[in-house]
Biopython code that builds the backbone (N, CA, C, O; Angstrom):
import numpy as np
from Bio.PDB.StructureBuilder import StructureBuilder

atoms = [
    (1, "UNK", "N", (-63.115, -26.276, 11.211)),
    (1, "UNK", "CA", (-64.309, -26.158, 12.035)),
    (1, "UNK", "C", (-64.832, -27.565, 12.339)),
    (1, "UNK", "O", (-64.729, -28.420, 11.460)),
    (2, "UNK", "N", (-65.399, -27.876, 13.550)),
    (2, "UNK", "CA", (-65.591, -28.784, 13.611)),
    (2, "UNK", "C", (-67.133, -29.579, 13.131)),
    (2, "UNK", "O", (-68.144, -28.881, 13.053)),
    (3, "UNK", "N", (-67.181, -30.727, 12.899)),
    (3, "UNK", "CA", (-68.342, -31.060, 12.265)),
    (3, "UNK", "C", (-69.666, -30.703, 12.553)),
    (3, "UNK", "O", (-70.526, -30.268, 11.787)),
    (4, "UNK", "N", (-69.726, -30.961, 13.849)),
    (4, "UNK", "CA", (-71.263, -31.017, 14.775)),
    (4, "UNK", "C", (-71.120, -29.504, 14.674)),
    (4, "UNK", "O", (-72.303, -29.310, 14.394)),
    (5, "UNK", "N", (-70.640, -28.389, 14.683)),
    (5, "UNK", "CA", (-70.574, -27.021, 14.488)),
    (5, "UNK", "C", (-71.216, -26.775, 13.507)),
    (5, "UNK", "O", (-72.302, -26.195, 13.509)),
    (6, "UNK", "N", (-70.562, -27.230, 12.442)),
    (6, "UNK", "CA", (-70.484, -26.998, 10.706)),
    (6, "UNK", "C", (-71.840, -27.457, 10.757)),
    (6, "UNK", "O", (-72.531, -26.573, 10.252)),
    (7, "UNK", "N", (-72.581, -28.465, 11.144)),
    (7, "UNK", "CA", (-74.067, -29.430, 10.886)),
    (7, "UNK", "C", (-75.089, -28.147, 11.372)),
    (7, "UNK", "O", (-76.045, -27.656, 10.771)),
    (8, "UNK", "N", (-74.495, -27.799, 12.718)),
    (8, "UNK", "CA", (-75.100, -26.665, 13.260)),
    (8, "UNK", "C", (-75.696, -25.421, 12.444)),
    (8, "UNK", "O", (-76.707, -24.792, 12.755)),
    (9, "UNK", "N", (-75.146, -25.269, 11.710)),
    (9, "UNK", "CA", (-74.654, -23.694, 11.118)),
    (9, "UNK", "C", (-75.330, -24.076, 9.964)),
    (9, "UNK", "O", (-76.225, -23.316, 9.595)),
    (10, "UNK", "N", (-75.137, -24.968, 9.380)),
    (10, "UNK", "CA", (-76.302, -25.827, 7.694)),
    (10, "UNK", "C", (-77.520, -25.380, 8.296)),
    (10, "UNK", "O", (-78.109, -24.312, 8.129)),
    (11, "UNK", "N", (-77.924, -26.743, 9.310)),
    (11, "UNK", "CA", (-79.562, -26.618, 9.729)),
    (11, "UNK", "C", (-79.870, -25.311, 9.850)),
    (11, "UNK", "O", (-80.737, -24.927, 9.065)),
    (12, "UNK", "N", (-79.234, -24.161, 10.915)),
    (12, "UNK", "CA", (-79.784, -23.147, 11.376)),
    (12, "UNK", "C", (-80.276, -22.186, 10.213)),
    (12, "UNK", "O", (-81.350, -21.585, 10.210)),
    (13, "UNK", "N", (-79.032, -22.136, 8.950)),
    (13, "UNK", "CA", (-79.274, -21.816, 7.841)),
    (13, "UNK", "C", (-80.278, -22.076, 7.135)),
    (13, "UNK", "O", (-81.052, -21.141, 6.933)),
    (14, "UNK", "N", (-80.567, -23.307, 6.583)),
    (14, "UNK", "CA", (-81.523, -23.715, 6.076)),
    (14, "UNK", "C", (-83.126, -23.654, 6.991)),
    (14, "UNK", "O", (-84.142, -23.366, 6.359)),
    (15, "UNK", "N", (-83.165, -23.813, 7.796)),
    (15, "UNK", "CA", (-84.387, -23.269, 8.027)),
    (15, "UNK", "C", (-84.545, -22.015, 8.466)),
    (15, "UNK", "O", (-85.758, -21.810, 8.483)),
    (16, "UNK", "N", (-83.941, -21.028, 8.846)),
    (16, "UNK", "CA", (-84.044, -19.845, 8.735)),
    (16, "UNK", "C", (-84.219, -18.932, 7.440)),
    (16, "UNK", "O", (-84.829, -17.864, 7.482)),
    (17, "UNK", "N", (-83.628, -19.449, 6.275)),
    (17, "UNK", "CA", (-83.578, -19.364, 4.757)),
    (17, "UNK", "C", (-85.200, -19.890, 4.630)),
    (17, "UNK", "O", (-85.800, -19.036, 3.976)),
    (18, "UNK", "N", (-86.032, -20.896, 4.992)),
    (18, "UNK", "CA", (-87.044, -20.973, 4.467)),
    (18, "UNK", "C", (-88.461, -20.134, 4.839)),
    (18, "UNK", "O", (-89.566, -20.131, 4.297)),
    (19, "UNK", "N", (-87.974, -19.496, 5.895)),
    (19, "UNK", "CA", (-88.830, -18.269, 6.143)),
    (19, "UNK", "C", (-89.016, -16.761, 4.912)),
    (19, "UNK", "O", (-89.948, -15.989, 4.686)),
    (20, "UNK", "N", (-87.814, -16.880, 4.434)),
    (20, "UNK", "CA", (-87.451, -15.711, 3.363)),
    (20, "UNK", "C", (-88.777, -15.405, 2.755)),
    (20, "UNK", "O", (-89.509, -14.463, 3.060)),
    (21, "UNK", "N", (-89.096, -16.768, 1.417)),
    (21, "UNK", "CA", (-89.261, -16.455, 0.572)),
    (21, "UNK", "C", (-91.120, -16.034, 0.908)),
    (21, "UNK", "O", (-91.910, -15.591, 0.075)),
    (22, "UNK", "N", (-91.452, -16.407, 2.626)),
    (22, "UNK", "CA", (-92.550, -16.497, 3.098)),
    (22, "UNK", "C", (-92.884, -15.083, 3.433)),
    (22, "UNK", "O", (-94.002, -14.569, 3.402)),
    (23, "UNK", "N", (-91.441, -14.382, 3.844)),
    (23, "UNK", "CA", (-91.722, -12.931, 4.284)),
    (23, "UNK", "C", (-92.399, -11.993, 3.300)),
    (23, "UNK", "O", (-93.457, -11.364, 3.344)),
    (24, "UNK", "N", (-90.958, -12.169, 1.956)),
    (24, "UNK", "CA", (-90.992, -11.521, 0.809)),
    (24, "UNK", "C", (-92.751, -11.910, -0.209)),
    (24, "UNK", "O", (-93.161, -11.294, -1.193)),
    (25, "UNK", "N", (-93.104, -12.535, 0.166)),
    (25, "UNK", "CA", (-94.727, -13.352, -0.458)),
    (25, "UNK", "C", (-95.596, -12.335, 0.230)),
    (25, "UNK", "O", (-96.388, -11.589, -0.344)),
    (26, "UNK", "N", (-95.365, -12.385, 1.501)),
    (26, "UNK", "CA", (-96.310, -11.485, 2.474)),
    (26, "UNK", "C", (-96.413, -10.201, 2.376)),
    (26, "UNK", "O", (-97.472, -9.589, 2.514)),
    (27, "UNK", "N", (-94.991, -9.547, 2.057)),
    (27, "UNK", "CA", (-94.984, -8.124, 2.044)),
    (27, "UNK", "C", (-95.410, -7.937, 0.005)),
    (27, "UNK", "O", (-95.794, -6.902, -0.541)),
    (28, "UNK", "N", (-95.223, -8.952, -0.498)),
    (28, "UNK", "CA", (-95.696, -8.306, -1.770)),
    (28, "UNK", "C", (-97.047, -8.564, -2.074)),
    (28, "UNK", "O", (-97.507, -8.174, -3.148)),
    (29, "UNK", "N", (-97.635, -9.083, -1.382)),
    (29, "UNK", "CA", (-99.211, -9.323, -1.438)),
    (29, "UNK", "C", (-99.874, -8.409, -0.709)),
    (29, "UNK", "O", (-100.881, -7.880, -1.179)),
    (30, "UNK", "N", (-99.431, -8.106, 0.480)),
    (30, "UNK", "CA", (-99.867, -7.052, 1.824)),
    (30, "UNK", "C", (-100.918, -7.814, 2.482)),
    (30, "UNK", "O", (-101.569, -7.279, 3.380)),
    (31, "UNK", "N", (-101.168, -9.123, 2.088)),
    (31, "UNK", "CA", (-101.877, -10.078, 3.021)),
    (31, "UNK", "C", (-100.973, -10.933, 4.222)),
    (31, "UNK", "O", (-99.861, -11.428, 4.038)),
    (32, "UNK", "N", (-101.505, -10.954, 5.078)),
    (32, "UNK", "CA", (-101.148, -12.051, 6.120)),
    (32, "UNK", "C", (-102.663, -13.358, 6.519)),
    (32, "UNK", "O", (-102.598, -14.099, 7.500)),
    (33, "UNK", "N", (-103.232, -13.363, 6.061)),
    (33, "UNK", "CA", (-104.551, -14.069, 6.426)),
    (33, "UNK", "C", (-104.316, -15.189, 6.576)),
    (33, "UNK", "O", (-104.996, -15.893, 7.322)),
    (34, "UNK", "N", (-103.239, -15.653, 5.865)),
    (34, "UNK", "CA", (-103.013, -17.398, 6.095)),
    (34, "UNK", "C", (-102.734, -17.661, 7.356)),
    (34, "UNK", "O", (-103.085, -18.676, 7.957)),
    (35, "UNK", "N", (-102.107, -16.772, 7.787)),
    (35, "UNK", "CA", (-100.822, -16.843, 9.212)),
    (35, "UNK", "C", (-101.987, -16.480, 10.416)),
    (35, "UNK", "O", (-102.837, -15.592, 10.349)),
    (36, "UNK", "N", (-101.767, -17.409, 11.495)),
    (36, "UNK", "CA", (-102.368, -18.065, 12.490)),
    (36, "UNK", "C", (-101.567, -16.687, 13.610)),
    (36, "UNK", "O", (-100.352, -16.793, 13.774)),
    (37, "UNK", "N", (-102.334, -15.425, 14.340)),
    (37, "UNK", "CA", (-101.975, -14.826, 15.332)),
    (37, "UNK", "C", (-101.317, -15.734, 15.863)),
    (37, "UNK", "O", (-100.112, -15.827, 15.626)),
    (38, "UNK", "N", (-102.145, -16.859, 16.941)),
    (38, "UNK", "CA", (-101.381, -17.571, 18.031)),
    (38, "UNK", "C", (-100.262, -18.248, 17.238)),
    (38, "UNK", "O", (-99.517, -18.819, 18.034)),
    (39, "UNK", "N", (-99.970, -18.360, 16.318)),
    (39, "UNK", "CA", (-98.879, -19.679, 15.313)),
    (39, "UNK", "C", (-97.584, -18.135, 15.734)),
    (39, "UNK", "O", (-96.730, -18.044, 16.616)),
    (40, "UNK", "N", (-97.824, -17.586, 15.111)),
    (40, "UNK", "CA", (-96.910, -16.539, 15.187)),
    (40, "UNK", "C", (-96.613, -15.774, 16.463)),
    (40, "UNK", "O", (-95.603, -15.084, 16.599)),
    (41, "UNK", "N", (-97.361, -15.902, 17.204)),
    (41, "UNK", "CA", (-97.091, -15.493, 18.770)),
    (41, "UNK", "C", (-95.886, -16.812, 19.895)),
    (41, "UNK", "O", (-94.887, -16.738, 20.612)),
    (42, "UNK", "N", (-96.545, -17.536, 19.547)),
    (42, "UNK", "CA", (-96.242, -19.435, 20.091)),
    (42, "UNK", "C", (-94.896, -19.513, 19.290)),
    (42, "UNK", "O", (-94.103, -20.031, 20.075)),
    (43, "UNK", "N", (-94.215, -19.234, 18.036)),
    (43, "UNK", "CA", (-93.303, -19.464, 17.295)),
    (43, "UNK", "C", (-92.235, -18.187, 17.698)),
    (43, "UNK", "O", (-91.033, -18.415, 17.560)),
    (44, "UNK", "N", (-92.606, -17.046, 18.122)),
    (44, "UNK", "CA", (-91.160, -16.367, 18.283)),
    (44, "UNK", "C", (-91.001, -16.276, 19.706)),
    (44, "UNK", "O", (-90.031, -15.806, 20.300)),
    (45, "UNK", "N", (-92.143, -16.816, 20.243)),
    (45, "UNK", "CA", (-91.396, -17.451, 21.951)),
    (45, "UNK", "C", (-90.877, -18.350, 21.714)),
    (45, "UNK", "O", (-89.971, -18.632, 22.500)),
    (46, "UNK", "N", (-91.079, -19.169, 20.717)),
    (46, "UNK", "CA", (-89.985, -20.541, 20.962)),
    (46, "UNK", "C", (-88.728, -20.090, 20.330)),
    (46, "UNK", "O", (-87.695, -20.748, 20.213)),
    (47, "UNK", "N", (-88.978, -18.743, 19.892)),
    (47, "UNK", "CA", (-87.487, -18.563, 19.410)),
    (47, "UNK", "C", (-86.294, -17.777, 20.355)),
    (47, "UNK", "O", (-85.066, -17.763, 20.268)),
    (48, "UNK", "N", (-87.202, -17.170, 21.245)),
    (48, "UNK", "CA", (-86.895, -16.166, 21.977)),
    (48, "UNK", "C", (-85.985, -17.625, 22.929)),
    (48, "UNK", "O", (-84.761, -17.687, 23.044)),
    (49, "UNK", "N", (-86.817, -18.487, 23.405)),
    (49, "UNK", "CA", (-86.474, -19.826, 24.570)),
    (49, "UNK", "C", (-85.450, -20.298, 23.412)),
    (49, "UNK", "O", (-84.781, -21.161, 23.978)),
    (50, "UNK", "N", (-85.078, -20.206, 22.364)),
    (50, "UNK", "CA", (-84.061, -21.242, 21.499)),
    (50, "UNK", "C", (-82.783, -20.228, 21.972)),
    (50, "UNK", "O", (-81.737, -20.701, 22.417)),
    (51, "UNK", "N", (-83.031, -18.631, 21.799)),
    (51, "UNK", "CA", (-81.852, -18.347, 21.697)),
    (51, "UNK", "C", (-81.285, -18.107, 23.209)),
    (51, "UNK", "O", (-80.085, -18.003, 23.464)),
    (52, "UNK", "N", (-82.088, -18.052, 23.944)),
    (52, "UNK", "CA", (-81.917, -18.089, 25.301)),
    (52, "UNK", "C", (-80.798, -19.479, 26.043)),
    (52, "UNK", "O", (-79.831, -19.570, 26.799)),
    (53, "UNK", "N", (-81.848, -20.515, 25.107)),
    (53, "UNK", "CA", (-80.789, -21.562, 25.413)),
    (53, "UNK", "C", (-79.443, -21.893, 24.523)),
    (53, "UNK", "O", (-78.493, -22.601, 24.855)),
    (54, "UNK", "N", (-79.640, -21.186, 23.318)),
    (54, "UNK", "CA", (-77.890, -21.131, 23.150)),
    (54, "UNK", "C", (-76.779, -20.465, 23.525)),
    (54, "UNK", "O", (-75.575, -20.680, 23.386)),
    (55, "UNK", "N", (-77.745, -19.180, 24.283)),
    (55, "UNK", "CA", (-76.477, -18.358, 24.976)),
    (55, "UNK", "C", (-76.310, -18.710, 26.576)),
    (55, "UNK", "O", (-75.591, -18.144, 27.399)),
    (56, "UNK", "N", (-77.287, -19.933, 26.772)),
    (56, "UNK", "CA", (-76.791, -20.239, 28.326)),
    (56, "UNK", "C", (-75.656, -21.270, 28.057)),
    (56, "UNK", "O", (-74.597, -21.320, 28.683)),
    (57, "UNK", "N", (-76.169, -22.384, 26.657)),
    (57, "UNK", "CA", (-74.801, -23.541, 26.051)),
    (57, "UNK", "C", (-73.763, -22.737, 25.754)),
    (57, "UNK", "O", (-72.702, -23.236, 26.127)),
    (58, "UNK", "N", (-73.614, -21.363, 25.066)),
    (58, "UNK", "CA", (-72.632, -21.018, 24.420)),
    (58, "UNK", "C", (-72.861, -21.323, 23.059)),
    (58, "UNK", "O", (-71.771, -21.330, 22.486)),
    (59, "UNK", "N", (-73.762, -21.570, 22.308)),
    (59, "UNK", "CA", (-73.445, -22.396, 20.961)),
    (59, "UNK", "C", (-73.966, -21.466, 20.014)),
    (59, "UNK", "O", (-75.162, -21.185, 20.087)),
    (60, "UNK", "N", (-73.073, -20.820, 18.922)),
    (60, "UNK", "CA", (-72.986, -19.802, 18.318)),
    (60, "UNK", "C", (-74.254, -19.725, 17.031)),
    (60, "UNK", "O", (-75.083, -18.862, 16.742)),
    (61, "UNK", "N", (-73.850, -21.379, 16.332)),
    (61, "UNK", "CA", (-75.016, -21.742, 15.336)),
    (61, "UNK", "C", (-76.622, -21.424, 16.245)),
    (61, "UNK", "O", (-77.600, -20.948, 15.669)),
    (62, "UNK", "N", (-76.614, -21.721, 17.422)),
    (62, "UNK", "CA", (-78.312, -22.031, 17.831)),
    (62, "UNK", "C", (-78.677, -20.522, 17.921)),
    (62, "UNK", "O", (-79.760, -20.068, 17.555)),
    (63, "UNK", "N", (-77.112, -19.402, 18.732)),
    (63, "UNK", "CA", (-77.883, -18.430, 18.709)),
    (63, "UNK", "C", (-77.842, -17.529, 17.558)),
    (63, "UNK", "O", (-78.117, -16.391, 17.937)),
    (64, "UNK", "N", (-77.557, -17.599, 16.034)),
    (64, "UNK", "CA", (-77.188, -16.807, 15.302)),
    (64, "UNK", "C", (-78.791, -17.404, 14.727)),
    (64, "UNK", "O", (-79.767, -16.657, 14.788)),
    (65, "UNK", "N", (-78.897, -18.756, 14.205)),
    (65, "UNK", "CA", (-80.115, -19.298, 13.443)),
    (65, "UNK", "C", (-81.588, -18.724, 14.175)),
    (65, "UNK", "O", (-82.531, -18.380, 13.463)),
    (66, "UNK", "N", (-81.648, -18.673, 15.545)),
    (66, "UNK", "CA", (-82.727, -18.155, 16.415)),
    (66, "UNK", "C", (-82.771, -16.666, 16.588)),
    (66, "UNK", "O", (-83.860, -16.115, 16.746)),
    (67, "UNK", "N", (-81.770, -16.054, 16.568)),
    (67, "UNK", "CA", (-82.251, -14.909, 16.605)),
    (67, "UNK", "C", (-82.323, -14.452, 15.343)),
    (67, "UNK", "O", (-83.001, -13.426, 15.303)),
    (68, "UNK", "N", (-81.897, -14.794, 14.265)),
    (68, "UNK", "CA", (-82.510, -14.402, 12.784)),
    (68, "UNK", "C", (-83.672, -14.507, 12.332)),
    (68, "UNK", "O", (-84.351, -13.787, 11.600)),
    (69, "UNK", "N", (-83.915, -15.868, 13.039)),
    (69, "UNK", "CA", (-85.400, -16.430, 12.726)),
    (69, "UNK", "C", (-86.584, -15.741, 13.485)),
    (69, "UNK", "O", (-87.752, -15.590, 13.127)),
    (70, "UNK", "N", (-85.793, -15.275, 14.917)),
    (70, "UNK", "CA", (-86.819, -14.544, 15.497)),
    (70, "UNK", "C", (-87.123, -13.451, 14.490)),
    (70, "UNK", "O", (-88.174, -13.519, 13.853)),
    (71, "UNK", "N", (-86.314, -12.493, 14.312)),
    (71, "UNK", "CA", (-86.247, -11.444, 13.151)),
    (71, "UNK", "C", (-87.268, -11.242, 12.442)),
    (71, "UNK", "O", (-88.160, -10.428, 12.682)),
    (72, "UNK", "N", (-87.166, -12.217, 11.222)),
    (72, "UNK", "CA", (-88.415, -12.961, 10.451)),
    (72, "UNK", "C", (-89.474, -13.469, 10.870)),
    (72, "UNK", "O", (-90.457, -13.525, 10.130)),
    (73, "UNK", "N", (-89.495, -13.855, 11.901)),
    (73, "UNK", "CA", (-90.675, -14.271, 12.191)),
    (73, "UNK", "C", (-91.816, -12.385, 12.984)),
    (73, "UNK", "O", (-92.980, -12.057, 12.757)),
    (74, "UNK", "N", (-90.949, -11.815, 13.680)),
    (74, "UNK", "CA", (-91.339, -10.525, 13.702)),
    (74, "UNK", "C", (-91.978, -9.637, 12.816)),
    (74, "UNK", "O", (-93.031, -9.066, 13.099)),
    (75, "UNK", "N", (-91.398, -9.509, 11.794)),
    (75, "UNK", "CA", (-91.719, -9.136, 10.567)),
    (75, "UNK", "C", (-93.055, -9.778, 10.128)),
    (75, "UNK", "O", (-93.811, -9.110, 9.422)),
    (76, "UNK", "N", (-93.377, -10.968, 10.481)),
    (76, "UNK", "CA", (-94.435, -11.859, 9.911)),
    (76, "UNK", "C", (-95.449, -11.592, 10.665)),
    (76, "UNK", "O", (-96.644, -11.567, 10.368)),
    (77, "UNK", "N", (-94.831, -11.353, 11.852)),
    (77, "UNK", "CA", (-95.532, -10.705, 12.787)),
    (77, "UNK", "C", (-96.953, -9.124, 12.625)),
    (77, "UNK", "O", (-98.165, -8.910, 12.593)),
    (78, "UNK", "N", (-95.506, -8.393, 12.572)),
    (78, "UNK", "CA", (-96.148, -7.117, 11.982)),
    (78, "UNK", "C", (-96.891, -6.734, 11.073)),
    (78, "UNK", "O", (-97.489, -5.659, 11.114)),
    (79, "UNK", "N", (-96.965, -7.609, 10.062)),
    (79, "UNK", "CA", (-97.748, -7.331, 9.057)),
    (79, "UNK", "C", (-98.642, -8.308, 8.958)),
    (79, "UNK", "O", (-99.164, -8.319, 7.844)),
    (80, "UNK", "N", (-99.208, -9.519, 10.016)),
    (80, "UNK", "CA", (-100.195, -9.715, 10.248)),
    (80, "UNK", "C", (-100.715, -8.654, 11.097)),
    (80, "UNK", "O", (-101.610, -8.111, 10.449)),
    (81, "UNK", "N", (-100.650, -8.360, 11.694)),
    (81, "UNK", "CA", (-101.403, -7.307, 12.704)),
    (81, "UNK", "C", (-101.453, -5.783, 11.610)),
    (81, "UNK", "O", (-102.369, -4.961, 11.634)),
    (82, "UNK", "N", (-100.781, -5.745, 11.119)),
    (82, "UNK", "CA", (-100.837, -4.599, 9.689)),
    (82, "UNK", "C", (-101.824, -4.466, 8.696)),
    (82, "UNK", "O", (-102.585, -3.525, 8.468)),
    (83, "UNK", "N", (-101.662, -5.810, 8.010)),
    (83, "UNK", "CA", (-102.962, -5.774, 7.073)),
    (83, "UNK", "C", (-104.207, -6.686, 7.595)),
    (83, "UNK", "O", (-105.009, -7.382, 6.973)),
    (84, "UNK", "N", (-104.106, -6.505, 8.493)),
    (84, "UNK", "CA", (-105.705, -7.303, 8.955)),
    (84, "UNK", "C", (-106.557, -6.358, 8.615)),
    (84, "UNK", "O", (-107.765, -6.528, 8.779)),
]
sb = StructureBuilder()
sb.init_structure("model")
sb.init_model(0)
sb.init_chain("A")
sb.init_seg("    ")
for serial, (resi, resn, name, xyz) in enumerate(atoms, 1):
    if name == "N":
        sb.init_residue(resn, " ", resi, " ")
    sb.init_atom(name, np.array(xyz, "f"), 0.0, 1.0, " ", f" {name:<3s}", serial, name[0])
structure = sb.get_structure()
């Protein structure tokens, strides 16, 4: 595999991985209060525009890491608007 791929596929990982342990916090508390509506509105459009632009590049890491992250960030979503 090639490097700049492989670098790809780390980053996308790793910050998609650091949403986890933010989800799993949220759903075991049943609070969202920290989390900013607009932060979370503004953040899965930029994810929605990330994966948009990896499937216009073709680039597998941008769209696998973005649309996961969108995922999670959905979820973060929902249960701000849940337990408010």
């Amino acid at each position: 595999m090639d490097t700049v791929v492989l670098a790809g596929y780390l980053a996308g990982t790793l910050t998609t991985i650091s949403f986890v342990p933010q989800v799993i916090r949220t759903w075991k508390l049943k609070e969202a209060k920290d989390f900013s509506l607009a932060m979370l509105l503004l953040f899965a459009a930029g994810m929605i525009l990330w994966t948009a632009y990896g499937i216009w590049i073709i680039s597998l890491p941008i769209i696998a890491a973005n649309t996961i992250t969108l995922g999670l960030v959905m979820i973060l979503l929902w249960m701000k608007i849940k337990y408010q």
